[in-house]
N, C-alpha and C positions, 0 to 999 in steps of 0.2 A: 678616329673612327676604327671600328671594329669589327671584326666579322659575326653574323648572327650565333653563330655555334662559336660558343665559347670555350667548348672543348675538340681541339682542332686532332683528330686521331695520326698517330705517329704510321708514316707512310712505309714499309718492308721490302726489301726485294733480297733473297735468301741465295746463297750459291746453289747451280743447280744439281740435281741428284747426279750422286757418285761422285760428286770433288768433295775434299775435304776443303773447309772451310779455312782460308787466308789471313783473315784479320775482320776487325768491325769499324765500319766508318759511318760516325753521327753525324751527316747535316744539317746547318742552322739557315733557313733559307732568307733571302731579304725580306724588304719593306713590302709588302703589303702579299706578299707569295703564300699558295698555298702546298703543303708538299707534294700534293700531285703533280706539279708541274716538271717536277726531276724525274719524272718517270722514265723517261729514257736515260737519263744517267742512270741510277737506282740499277736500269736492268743491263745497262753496258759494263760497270763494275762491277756487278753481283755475277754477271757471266765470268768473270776471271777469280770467282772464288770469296769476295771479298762481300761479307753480310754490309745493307745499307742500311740507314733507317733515317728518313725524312722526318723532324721535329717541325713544330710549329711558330710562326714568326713573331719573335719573342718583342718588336716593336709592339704588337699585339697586347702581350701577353708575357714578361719574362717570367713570370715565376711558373705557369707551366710549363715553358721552354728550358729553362734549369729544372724542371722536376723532368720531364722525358728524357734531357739529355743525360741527366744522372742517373734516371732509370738502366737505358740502355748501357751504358758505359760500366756501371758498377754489376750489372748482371751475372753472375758466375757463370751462366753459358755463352757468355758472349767472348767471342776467340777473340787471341789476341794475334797483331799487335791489336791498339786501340787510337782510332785515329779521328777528333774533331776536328769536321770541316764546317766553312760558312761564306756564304756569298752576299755582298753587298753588306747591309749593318749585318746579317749574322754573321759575316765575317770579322765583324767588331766585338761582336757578342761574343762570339770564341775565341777569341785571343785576350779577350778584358778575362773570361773567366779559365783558361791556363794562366795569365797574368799572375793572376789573384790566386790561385789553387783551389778555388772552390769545387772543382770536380776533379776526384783523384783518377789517378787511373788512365790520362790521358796520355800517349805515347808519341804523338807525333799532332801537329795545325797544318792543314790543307787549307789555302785561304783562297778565295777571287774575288777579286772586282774591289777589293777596300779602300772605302774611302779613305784619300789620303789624308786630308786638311781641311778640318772643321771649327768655325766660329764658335764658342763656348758660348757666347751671349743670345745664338739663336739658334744652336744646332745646323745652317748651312755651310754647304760647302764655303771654305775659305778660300779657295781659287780655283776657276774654271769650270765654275756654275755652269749646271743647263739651267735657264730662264723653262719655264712651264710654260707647256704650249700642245698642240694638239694630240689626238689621240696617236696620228701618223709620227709624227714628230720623238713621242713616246717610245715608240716602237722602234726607230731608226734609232736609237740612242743605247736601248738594251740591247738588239741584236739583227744579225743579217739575214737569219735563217729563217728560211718561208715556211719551215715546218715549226719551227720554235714559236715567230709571229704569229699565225694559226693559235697555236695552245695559248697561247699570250692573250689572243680575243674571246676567248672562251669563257669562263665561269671563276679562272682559278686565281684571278688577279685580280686585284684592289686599283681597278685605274687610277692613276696621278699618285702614287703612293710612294715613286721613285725620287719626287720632289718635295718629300716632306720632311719636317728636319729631324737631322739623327738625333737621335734619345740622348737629352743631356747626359756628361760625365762620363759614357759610350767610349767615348775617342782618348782621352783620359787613361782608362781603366784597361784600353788594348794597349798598353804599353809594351813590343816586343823584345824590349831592351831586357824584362822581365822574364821574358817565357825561356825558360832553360830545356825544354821540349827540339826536335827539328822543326822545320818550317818550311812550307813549298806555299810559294806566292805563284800565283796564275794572275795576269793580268794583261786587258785588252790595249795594247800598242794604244789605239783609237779614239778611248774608253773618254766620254764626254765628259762626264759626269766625276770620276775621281784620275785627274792628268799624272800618266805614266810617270813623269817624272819626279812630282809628290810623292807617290805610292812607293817608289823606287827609295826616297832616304827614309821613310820608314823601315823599310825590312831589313836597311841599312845599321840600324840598331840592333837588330836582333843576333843573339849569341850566334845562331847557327842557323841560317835561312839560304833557303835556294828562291829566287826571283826568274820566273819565266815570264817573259812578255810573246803575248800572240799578232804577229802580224797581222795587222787590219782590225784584230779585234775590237768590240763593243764594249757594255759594261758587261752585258751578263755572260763571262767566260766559258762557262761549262757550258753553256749553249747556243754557241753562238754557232756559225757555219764551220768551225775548225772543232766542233765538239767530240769529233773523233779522237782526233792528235789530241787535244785535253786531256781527254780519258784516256789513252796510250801513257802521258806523262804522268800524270796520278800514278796507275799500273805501276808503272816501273820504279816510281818513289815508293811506292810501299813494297813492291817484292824487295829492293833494297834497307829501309825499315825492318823487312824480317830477319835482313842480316845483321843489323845492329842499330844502333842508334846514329853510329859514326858515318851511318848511311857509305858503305863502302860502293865502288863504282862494279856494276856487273856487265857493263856492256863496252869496249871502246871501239870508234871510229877514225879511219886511218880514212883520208880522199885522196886517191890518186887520178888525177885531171890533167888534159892538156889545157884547157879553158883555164886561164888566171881569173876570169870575172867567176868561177864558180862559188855558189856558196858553200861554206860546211856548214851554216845552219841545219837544225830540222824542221 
């Protein structure tokens, strides 16, 4: 199934006047998503300088979704660094296509929610299915946030789309063992639908990947009720991206506590 407009307009949100421009971040959004739905990311990042551009759900539609993202990416006004992100299969779809090199230009993968482990004979999850089930049920699985849930019943989603199987050869072709790129994994502790700990020996291959896992989290990472701290860790992987590849460290933390149960998490 597909959406009636089949040409799905690439979503923008621009740093605001008087900052100079940070770097540019393509998102590839999931199954059945439309890029309106990032709107609050889109405007949380782009407030710290960093151009977004929301593409369309290449489950959809891939070869519009590789003509956008290779639009935007190969752009000569588009600053650098140059960083493809993707959630849920677009997070498949961006890591299969740095894999592959089909889009040059690419500096750094911001990935959430990747399914870990897929059946090749039928595109489902290979362990720790969600079974299809109600509209509620749906919504409890993507995320916790009352304002997200809201935008979620709205116009801009494909209901049941989160249970449909990933696009054969998909899972295959994100090889991260391949991507010679950095790599910052965001994923929901929680996450029903692709289980932490799958996702977790995935990024386990990759040359050079940082794996965040969000306490309580969902599947849909970026917006879920911690979508702040998300976007705080994004920020700071790329202002460190602008200092190299080698992702040097700009910030440490020292805890000094009488409390031994404290955490030093963030």
């Amino acid at each position: 199934m597909t959406w009636p407009d089949q040409h799905v307009p690439v979503a923008s949100w621009l740093e605001p006047d008087g900052i100079a421009a940070r770097g540019t971040l393509v998102l590839i959004p999931g199954r059945g998503e439309q890029p309106a739905l990032y709107t609050r990311f889109g405007r949380r990042i782009a407030s710290d300088g960093y151009r977004v551009h929301v593409v369309a759900d290449p489950a959809d539609d891939a070869r519009l979704t590789l003509s956008q993202v290779s639009g935007r990416l190969a752009d000569p006004a588009a600053p650098g660094p140059r960083i493809l992100a993707g959630s849920d299969t677009g997070a498949l779809f961006a890591a299969g296509l740095a894999a592959s090199g089909q889009v040059p230009g690419v500096d750094a993968l911001v990935l959430a929610g990747l399914p870990a482990a897929v059946n090749e004979a039928d595109g489902s999850a290979a362990e720790g299915a969600t079974a299809v089930g109600s509209w509620d049920q749906e919504l409890d699985t993507r995320t916790a946030c009352p304002a997200h849930r809201a935008r979620l019943s709205g116009p801009g989603l494909r209901r049941g789309a989160l249970y449909e199987p990933v696009p054969a050869g998909w899972a295959e072709l994100a090889d991260l063992s391949a991507v010679a790129q950095p790599v910052l994994g965001l994923h929901g502790a929680d996450d029903p639908v692709s289980p932490v700990a799958a996702a977790r020996a995935r990024y386990a291959a990759a040359a050079g990947a940082e794996f965040t896992t969000i306490v309580g989290g969902r599947h849909d990472a970026l917006n879920d009720l911690t979508h702040r701290s998300v976007a705080a860790t994004i920020v700071l992987f790329l202002e460190r991206l602008r200092l190299g590849a080698e992702l040097p460290r700009i910030v440490h933390t020292e805890i000094f506590a009488r409390n031994p149960h404290r955490s030093v998490a963030g």
